[in-house]
The first five atom37 places (N, CA, C, CB, O) and aatype in JSON, in Angstrom:
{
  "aatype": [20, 20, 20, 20, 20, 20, 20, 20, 20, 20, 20, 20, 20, 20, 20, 20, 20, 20, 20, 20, 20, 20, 20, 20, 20, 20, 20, 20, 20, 20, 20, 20, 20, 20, 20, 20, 20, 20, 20, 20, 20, 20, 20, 20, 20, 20, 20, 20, 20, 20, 20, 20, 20, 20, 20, 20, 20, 20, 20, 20, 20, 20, 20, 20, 20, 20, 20, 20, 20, 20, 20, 20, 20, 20, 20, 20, 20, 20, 20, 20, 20, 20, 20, 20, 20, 20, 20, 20, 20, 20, 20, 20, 20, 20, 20, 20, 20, 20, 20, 20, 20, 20, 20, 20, 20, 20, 20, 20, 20, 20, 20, 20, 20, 20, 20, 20, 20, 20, 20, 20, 20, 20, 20, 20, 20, 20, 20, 20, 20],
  "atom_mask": [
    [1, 1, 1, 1, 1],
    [1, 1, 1, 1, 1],
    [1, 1, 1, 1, 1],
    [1, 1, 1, 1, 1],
    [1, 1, 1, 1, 1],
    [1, 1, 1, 1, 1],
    [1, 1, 1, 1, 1],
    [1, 1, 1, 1, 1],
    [1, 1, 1, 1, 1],
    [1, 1, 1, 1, 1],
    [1, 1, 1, 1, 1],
    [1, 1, 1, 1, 1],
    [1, 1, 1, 1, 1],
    [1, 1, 1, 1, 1],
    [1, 1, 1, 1, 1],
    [1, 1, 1, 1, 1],
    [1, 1, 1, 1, 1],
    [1, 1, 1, 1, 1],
    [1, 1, 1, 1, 1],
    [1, 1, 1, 1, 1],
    [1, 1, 1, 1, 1],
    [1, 1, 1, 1, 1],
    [1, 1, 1, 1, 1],
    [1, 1, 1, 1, 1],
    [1, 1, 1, 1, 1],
    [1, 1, 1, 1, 1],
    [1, 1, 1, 1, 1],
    [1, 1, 1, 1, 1],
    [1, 1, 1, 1, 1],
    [1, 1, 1, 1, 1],
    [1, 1, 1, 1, 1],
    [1, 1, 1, 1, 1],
    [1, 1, 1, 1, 1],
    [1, 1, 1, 1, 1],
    [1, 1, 1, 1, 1],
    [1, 1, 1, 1, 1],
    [1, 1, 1, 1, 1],
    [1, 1, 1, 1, 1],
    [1, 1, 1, 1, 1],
    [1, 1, 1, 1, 1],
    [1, 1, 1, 1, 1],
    [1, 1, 1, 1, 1],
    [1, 1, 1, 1, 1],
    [1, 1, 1, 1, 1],
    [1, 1, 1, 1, 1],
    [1, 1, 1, 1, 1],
    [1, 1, 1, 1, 1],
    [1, 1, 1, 1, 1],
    [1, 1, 1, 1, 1],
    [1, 1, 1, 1, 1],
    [1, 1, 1, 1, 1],
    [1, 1, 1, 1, 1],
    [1, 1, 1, 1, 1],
    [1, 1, 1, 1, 1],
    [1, 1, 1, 1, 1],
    [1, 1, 1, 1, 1],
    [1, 1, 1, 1, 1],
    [1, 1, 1, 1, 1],
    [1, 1, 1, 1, 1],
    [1, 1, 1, 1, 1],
    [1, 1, 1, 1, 1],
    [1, 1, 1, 1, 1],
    [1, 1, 1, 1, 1],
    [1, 1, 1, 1, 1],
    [1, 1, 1, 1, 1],
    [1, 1, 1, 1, 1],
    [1, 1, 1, 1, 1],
    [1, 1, 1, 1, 1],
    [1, 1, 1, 1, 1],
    [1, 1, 1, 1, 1],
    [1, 1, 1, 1, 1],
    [1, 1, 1, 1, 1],
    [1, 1, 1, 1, 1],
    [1, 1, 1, 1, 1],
    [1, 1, 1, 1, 1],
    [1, 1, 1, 1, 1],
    [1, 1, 1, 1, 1],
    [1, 1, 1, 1, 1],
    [1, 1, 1, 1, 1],
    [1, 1, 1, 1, 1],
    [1, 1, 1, 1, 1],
    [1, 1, 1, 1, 1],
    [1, 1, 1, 1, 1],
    [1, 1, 1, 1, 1],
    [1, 1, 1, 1, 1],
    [1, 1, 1, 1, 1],
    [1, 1, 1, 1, 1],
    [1, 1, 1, 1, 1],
    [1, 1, 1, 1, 1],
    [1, 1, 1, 1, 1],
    [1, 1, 1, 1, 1],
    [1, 1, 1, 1, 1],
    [1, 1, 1, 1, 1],
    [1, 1, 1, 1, 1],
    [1, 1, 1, 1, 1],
    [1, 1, 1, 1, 1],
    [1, 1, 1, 1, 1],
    [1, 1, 1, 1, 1],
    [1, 1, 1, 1, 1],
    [1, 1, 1, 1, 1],
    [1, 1, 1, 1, 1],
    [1, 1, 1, 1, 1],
    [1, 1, 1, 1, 1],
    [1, 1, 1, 1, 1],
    [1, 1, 1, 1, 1],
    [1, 1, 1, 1, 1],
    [1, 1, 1, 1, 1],
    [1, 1, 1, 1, 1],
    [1, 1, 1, 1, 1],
    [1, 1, 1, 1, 1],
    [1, 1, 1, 1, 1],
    [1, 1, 1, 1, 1],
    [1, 1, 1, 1, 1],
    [1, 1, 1, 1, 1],
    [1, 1, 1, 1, 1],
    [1, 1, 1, 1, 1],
    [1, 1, 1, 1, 1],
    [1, 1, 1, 1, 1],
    [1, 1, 1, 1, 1],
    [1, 1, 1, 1, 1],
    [1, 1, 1, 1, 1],
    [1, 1, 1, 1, 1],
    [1, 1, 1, 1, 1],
    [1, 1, 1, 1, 1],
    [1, 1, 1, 1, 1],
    [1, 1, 1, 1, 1],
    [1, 1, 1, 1, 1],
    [1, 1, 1, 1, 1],
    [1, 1, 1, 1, 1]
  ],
  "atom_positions": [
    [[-17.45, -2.47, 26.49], [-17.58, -3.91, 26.52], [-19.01, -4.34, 26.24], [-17.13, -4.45, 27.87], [-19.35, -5.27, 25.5]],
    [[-19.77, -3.55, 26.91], [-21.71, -3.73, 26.26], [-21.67, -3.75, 25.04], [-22.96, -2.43, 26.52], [-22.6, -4.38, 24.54]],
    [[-20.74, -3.19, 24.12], [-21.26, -2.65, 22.91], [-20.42, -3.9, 22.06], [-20.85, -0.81, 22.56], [-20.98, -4.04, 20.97]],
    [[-19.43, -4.7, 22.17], [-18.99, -5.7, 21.55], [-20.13, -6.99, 22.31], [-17.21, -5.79, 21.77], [-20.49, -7.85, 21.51]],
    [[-20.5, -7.09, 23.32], [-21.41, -8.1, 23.45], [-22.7, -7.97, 22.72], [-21.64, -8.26, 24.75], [-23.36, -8.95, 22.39]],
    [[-22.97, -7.0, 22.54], [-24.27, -6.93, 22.08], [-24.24, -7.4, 20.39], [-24.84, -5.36, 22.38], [-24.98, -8.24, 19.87]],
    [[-23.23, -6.63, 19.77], [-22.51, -7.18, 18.6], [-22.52, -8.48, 18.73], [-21.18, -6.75, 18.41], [-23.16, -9.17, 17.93]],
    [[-21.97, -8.9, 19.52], [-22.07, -10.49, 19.42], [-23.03, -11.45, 19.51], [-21.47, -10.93, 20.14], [-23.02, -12.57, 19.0]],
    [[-24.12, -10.8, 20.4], [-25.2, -11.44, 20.75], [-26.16, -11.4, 19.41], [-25.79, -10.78, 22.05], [-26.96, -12.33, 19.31]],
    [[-26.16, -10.48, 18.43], [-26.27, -10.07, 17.5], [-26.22, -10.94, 16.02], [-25.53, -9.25, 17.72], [-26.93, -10.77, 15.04]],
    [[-25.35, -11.73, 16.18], [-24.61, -12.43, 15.28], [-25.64, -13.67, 15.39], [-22.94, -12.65, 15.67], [-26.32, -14.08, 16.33]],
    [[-25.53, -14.0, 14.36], [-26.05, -15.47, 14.2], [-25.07, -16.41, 13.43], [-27.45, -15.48, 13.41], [-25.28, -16.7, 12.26]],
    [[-24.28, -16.74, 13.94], [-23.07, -18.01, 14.48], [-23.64, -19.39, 13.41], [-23.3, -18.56, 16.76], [-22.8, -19.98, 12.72]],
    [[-24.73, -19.69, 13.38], [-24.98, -20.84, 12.89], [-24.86, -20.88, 11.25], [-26.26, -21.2, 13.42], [-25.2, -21.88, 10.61]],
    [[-24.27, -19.53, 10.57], [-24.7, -19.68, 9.39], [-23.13, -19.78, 8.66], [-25.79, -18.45, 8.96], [-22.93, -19.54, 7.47]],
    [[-22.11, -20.18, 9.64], [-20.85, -21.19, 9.78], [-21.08, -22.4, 9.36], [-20.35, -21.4, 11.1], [-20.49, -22.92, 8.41]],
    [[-21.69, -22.78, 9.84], [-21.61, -24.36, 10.05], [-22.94, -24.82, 8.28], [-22.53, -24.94, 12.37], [-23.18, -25.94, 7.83]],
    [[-23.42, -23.6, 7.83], [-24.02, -23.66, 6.52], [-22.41, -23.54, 5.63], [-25.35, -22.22, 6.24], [-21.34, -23.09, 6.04]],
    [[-22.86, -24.27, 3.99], [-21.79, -23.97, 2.93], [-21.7, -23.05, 2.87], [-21.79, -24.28, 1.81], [-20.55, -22.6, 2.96]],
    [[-22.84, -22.12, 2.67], [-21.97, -20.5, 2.23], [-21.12, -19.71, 3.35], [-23.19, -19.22, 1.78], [-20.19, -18.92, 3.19]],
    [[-21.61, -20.08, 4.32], [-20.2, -19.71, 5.38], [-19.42, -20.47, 5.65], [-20.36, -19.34, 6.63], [-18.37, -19.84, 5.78]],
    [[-19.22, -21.58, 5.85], [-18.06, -22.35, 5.89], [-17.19, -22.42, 4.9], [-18.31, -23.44, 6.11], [-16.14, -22.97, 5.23]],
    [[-17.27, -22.03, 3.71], [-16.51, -21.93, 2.0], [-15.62, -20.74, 2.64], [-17.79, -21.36, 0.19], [-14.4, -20.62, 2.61]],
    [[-16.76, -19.73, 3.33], [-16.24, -18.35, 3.02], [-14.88, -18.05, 4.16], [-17.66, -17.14, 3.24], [-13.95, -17.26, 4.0]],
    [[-15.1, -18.88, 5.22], [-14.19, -19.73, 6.19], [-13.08, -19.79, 5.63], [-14.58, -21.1, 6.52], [-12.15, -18.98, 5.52]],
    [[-13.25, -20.92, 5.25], [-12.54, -22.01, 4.11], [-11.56, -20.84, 3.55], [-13.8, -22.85, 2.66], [-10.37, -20.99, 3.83]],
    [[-11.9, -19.72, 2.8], [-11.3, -19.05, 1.6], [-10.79, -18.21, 2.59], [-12.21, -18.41, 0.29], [-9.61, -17.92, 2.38]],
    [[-11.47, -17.53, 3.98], [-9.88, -16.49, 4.56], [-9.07, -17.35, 5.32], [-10.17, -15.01, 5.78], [-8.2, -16.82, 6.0]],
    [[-9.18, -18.61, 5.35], [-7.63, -19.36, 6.35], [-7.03, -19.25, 5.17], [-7.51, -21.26, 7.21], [-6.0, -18.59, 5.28]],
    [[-7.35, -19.79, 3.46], [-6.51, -20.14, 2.54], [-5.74, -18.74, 2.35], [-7.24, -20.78, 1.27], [-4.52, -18.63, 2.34]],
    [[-6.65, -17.69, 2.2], [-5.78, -16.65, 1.98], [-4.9, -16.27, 3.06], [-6.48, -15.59, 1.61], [-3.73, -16.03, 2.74]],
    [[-5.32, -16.13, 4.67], [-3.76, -16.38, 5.54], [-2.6, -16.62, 5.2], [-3.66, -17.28, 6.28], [-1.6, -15.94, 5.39]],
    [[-2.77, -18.06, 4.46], [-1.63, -18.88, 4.08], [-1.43, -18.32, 3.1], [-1.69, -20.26, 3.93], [-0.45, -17.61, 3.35]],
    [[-1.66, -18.19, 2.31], [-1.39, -17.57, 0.43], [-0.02, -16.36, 0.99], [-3.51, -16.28, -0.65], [1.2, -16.39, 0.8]],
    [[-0.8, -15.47, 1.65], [0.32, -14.54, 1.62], [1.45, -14.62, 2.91], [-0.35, -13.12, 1.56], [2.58, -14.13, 2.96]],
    [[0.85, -15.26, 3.73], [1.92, -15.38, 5.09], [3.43, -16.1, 4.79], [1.11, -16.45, 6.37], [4.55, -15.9, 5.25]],
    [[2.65, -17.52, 3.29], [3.56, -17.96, 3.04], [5.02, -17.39, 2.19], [3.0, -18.75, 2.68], [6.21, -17.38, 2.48]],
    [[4.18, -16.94, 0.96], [4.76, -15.76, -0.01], [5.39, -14.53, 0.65], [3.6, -15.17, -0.91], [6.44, -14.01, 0.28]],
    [[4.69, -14.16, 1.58], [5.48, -12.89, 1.99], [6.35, -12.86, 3.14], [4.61, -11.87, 2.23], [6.67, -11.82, 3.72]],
    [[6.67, -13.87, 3.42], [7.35, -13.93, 4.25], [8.47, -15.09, 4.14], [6.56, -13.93, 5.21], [9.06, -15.47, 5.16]],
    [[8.74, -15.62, 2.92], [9.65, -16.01, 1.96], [11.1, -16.09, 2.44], [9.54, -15.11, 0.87], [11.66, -15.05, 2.8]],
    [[11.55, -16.9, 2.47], [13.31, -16.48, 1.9], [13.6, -17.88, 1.78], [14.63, -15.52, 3.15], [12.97, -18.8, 2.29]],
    [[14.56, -17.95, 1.09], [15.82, -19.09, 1.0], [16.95, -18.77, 0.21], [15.37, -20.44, 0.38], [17.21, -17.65, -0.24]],
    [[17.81, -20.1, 0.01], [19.06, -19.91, -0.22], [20.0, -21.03, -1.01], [19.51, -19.64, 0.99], [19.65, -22.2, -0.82]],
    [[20.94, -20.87, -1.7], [21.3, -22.21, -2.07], [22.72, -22.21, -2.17], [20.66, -22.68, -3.34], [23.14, -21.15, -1.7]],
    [[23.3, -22.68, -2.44], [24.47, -23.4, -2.28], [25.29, -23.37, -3.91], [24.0, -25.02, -1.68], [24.8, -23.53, -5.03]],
    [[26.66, -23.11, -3.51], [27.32, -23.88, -4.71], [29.02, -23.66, -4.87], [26.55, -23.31, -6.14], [29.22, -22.9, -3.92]],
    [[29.8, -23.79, -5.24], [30.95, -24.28, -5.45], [31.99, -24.26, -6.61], [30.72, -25.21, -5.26], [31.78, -24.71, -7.74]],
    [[33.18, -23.68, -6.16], [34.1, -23.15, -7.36], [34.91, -24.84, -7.56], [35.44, -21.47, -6.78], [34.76, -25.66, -6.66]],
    [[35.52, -25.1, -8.49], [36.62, -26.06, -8.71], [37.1, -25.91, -9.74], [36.4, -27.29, -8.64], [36.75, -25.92, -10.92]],
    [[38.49, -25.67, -8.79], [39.58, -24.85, -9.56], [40.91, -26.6, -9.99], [40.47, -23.11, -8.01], [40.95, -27.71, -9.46]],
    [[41.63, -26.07, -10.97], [42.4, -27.48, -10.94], [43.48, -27.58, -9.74], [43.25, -27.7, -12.42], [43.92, -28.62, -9.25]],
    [[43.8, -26.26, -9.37], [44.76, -26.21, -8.31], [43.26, -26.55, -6.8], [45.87, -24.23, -8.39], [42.22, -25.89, -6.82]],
    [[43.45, -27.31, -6.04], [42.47, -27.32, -5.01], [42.71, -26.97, -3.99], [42.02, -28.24, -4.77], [42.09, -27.37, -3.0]],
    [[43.68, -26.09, -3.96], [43.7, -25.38, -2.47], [43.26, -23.67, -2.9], [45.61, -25.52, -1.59], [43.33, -22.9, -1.94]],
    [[42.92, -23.18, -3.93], [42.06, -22.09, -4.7], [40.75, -22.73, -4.22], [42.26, -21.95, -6.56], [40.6, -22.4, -3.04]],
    [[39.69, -23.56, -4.66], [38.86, -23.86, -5.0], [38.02, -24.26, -3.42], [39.19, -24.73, -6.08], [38.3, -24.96, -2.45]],
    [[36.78, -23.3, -3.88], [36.15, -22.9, -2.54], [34.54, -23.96, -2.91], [35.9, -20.7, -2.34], [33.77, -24.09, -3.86]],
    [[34.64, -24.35, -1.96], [33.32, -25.58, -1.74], [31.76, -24.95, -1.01], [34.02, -27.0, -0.4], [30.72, -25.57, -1.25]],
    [[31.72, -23.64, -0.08], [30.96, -23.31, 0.42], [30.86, -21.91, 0.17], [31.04, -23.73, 1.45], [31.33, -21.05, 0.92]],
    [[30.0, -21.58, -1.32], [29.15, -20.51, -0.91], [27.9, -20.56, -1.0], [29.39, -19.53, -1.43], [27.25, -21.55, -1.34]],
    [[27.39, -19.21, -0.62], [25.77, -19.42, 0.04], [25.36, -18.61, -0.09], [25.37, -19.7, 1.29], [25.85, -17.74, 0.63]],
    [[24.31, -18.18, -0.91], [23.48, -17.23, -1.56], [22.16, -17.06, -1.05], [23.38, -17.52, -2.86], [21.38, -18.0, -1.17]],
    [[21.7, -15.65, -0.3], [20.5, -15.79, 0.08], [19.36, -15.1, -0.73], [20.54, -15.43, 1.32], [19.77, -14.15, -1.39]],
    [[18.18, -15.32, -0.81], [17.39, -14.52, -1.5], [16.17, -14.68, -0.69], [17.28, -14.85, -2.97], [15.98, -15.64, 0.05]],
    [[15.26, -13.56, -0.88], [14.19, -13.64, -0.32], [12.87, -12.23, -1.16], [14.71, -13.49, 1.4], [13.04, -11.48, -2.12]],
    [[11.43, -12.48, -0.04], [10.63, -12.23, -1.08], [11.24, -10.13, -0.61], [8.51, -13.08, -0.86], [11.8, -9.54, 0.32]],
    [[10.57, -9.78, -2.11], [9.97, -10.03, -3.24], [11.21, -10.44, -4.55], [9.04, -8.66, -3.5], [11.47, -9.78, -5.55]],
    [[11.65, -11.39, -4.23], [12.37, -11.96, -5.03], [13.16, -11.0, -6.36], [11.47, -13.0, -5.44], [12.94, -11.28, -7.54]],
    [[13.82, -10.21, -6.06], [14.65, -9.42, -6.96], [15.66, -10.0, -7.1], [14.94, -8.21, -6.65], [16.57, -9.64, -6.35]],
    [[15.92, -11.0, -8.01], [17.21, -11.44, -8.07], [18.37, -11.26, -8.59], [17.18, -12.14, -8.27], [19.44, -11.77, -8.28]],
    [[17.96, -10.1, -9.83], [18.82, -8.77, -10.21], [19.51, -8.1, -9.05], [17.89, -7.64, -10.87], [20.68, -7.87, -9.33]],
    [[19.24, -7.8, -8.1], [20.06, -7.03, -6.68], [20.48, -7.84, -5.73], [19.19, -6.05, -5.81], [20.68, -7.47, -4.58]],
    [[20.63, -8.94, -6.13], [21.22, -9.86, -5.0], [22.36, -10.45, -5.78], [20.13, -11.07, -4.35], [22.22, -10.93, -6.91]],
    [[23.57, -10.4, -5.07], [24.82, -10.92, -5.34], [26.09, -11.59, -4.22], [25.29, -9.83, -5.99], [26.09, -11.72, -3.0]],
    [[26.99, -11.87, -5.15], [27.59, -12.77, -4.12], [29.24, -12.67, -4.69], [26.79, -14.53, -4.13], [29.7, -12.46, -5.82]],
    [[29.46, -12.76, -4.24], [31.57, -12.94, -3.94], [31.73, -13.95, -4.05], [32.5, -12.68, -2.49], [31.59, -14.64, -3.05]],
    [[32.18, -14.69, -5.54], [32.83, -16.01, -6.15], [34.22, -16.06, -6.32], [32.34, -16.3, -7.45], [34.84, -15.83, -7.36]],
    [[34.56, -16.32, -5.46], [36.67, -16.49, -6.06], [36.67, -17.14, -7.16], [37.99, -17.6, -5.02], [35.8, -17.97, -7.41]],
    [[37.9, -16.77, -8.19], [38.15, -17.29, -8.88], [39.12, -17.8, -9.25], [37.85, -16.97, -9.3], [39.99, -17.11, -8.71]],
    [[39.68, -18.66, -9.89], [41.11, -19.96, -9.57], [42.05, -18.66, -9.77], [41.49, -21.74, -11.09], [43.02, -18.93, -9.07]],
    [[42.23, -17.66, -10.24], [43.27, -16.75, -10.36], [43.41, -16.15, -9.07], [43.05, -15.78, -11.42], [44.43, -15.56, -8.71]],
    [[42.19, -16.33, -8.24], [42.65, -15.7, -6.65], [42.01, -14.63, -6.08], [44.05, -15.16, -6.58], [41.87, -14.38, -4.88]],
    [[41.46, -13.78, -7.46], [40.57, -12.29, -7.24], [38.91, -12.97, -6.66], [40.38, -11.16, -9.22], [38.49, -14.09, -6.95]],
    [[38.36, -12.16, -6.0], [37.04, -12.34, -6.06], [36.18, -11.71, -7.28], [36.61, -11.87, -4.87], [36.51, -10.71, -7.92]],
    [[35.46, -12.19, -7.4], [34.74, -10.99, -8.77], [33.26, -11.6, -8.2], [35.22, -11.38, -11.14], [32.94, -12.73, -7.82]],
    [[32.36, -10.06, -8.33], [30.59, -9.8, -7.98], [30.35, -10.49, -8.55], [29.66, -8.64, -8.22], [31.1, -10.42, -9.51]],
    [[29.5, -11.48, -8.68], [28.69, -12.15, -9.5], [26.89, -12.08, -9.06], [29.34, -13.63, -9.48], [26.36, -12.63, -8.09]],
    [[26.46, -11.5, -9.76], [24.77, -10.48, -9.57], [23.59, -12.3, -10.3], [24.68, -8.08, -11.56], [23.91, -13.01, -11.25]],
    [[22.56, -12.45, -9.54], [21.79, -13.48, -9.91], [20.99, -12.89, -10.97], [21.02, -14.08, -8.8], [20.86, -11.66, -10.98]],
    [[20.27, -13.82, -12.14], [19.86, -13.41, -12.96], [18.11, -13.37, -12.51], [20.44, -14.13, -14.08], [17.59, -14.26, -11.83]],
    [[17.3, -12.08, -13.11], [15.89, -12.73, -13.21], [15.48, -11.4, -12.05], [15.67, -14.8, -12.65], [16.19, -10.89, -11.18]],
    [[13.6, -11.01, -12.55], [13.02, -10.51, -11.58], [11.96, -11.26, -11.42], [12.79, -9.28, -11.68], [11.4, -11.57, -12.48]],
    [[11.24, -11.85, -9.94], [10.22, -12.2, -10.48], [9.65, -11.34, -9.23], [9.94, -13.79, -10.83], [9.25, -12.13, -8.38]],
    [[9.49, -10.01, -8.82], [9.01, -9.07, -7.68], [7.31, -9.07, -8.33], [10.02, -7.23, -7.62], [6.3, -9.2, -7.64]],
    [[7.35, -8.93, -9.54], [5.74, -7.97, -10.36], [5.12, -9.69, -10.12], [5.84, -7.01, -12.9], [3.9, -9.55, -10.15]],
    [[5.37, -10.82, -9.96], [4.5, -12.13, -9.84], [4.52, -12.29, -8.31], [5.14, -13.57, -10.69], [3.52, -12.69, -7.72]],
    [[5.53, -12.02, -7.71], [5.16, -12.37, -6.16], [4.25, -11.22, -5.66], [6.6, -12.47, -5.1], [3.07, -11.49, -5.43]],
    [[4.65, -10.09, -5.51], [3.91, -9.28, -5.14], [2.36, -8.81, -5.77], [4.73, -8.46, -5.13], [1.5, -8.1, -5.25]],
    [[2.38, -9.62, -7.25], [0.99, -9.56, -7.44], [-0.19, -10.72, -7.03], [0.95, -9.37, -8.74], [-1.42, -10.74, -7.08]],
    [[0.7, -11.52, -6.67], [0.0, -12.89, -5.94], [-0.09, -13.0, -4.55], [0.71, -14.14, -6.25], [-0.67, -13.95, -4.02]],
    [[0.56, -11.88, -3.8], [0.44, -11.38, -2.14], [-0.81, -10.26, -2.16], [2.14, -10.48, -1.47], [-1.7, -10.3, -1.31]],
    [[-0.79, -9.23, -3.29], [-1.88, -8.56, -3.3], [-3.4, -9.22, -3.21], [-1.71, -7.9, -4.36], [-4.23, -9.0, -2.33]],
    [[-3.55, -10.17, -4.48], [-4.69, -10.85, -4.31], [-5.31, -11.45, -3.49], [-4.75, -11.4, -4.81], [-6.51, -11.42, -3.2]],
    [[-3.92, -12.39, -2.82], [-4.3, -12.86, -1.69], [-4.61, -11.99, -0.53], [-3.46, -13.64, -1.4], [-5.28, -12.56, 0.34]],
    [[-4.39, -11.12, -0.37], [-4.67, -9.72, 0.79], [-6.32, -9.43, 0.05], [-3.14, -7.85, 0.55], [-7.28, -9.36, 0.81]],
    [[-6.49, -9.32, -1.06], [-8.2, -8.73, -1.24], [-8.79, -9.71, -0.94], [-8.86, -8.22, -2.67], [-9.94, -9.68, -0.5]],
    [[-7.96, -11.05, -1.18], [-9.38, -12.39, -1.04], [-9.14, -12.88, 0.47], [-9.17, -14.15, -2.36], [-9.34, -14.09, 0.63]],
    [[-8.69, -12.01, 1.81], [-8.91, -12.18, 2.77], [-9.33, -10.79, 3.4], [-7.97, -12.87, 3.2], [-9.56, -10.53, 4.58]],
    [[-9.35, -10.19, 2.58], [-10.41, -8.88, 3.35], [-12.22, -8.81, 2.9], [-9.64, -7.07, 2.69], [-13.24, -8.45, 3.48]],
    [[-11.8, -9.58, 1.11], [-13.07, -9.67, 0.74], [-13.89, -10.72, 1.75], [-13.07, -10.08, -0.76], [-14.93, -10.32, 2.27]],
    [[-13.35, -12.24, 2.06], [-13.79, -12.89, 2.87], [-14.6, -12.67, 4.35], [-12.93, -13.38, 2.89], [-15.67, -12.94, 4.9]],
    [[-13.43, -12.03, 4.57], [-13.65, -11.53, 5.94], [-14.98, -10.52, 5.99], [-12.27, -10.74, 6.43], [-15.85, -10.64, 6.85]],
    [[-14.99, -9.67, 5.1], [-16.59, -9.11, 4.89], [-17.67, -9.64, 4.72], [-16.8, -8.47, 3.99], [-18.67, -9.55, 5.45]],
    [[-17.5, -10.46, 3.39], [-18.37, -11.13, 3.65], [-18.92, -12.47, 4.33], [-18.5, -11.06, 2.96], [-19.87, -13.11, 3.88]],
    [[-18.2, -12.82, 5.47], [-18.3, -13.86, 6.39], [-19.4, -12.9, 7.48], [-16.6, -14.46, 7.06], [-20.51, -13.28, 7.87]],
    [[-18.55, -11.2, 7.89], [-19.35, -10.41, 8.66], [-20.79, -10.21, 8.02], [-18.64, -9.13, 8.87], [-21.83, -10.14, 8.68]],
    [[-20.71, -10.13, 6.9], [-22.39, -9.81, 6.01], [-23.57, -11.19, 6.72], [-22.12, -10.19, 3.55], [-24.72, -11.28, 7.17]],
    [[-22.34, -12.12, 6.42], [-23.62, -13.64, 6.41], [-23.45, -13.35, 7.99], [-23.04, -15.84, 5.6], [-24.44, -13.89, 8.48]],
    [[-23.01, -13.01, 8.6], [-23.14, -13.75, 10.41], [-24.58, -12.38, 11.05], [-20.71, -13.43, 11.81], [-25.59, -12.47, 11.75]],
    [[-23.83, -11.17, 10.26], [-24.63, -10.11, 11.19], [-25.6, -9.6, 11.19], [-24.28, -9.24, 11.35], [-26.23, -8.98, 12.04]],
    [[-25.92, -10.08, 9.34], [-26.66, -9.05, 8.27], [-27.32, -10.4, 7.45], [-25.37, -7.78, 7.11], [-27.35, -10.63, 6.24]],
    [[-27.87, -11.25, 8.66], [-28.07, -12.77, 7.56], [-29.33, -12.58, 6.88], [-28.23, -14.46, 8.43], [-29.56, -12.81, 5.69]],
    [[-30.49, -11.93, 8.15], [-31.68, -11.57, 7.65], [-32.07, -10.46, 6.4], [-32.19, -11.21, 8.72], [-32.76, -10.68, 5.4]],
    [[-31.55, -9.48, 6.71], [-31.12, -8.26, 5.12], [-30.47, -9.12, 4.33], [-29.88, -6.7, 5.33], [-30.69, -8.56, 3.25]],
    [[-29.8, -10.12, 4.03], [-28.89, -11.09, 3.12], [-30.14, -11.89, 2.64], [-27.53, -12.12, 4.0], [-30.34, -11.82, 1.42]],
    [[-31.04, -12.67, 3.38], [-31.88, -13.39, 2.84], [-33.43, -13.03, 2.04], [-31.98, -14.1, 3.8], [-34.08, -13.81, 1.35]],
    [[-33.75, -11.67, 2.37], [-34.26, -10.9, 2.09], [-34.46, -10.18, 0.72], [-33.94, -10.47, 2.79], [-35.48, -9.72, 0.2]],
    [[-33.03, -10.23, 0.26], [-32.98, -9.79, -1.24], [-32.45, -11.36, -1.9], [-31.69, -8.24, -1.56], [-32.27, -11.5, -3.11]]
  ]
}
């Protein structure tokens, strides 16, 4: 416990409330959100057979998808006015754009986070060069 206070005592706190730390602030809450939002993803939508006979014709199905959004492997059970169900598979990948936009956002909150520790701990060696 000495050894995180002293760390702390250590710190010079005020160089927050300067732009270059408050930006750098600023940029790891955004990245929080960037990927908390993205990666933790899902929804779903809705839609509906109509058949001319209407006691066939089904009003509630419900398709879920979620991240990393493969929508090639996600499918669903559509009746059809003849009575059979038949697979019907969603079209589209978009895994290589979500997951490359969760990555970034993961470096630009580790990069942050370093260098927020650089300016708080290491302000004097920082101002120095």
């Amino acid at each position: 416990m000495d050894v995180v206070n002293q760390l702390v005592a250590g710190g010079q706190f005020r160089v927050v409330k300067e732009p270059l730390g408050f930006v750098k602030v600023l940029q790891w809450v955004f990245a929080i959100f960037a990927f908390a939002t993205c990666g933790s993803y899902s929804g779903e939508f809705q839609l509906s057979v109509d058949c001319a006979n209407k006691t066939k014709s089904d009003l509630n199905i419900e398709v879920e998808f979620e991240y990393p959004f493969r929508l090639h492997e996600v499918y669903f059970e559509a009746p059809t006015c003849q009575g059979d169900p038949k697979k019907i598979f969603l079209v589209g990948n978009y895994s290589s754009s979500a997951e490359f936009f969760v990555t970034v956002a993961v470096f630009a909150f580790l990069y942050s986070m370093g260098a927020l520790a650089t300016y708080i701990f290491l302000q004097n060696k920082y101002r120095e060069k």
